[in-house]
N, C-alpha and C positions, 0 to 999 in steps of 0.2 A: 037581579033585574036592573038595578039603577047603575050596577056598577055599568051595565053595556051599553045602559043610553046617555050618561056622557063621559063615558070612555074616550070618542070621539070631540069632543069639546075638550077635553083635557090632553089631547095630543095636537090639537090647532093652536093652544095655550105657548109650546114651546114652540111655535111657529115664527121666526122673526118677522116684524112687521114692518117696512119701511111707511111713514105716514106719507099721503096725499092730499095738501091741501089744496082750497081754492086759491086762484092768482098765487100759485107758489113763482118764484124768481130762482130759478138754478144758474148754474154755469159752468163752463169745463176749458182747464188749458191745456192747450195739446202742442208739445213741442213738436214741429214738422221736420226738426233738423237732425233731434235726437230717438224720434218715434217713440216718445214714452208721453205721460201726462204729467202737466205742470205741477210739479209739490211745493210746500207753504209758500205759495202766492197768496200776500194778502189781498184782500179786494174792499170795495167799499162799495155801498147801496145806497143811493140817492136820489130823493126826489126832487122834481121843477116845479115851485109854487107858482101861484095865480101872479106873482111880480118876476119870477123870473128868475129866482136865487135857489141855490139847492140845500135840499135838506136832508141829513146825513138819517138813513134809517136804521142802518147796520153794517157789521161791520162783519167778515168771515176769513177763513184761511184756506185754500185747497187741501185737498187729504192728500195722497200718500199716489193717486191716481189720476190727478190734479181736478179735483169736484168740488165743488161746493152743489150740494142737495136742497139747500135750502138757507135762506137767510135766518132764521129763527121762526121756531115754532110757533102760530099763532100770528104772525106778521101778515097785515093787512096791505093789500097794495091794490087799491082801486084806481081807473084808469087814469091815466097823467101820460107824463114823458120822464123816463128813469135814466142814469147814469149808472155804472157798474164802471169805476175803475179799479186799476190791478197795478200794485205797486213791483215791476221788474226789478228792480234794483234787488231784492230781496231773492229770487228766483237764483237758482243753481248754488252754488257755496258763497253768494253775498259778497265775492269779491270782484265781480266782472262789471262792466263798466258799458249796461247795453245801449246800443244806438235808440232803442225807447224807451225809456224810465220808467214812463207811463204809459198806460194804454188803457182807454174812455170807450168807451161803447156805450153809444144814446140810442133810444129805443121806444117804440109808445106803445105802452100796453092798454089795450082799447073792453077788453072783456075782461070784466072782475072776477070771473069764473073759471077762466083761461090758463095753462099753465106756461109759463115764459120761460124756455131756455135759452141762454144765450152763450155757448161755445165761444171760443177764441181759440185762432191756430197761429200759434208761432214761430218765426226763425230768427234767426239773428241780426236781420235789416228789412222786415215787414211783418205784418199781420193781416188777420182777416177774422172775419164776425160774420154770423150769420143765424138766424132764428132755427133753431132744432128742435126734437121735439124728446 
């Protein structure tokens, strides 16, 4: 009798769970030249204090499909004005020489509850950003 009433809990168990937090911060790079996603781009997460200087929150790499899912588990990001930059230089075999180094994406996250994507598409002499969900 007990084995059938959580038999069903015990097969949710092996269920992979991706977490959902409040005010999570993702991102995704999408190379538009080569149609694949951006892998280990590093990036960085920062916030704009009340003076105006940034402060470094975190730090991440893209996976394999160019994602970052989250900054760290438990990361708090109540609303401000956020930077995410993405160090290119590092993008493809680390030996190419791109016309943007760097790429800053500034953004204001206004609901603490809210979850924030922010994608980036790029080619080899532009980009573009945009709020995803």
């Amino acid at each position: 009798m007990l084995r059938s009433i959580f038999a069903p809990f015990a097969l949710l168990a092996l269920c992979p769970v991706t977490p959902s937090f409040a005010s999570e911060i993702s991102t995704h790079v999408l190379d538009l030249a080569r149609g694949v996603g951006g892998a280990g781009i590093p990036a960085t997460l920062e916030r704009k204090d009340e003076d105006g200087t940034w402060r470094r929150i975190a730090t991440a790499q893209t996976d394999a499909n160019g994602r970052i899912r989250s900054f760290g588990e438990g990361l708090t990001t109540p609303p401000g004005t956020y930077r995410i930059s993405f160090d290119m230089t590092r993008y493809g075999d680390g030996k190419a020489a791109p016309f943007f180094p760097e790429i800053s994406v500034v953004f204001r996250a206004s609901d603490d509850k809210a979850h924030y994507h922010v994608p980036v598409v790029v080619s080899p002499f532009g980009y573009s950003s945009y709020r995803g969900n």
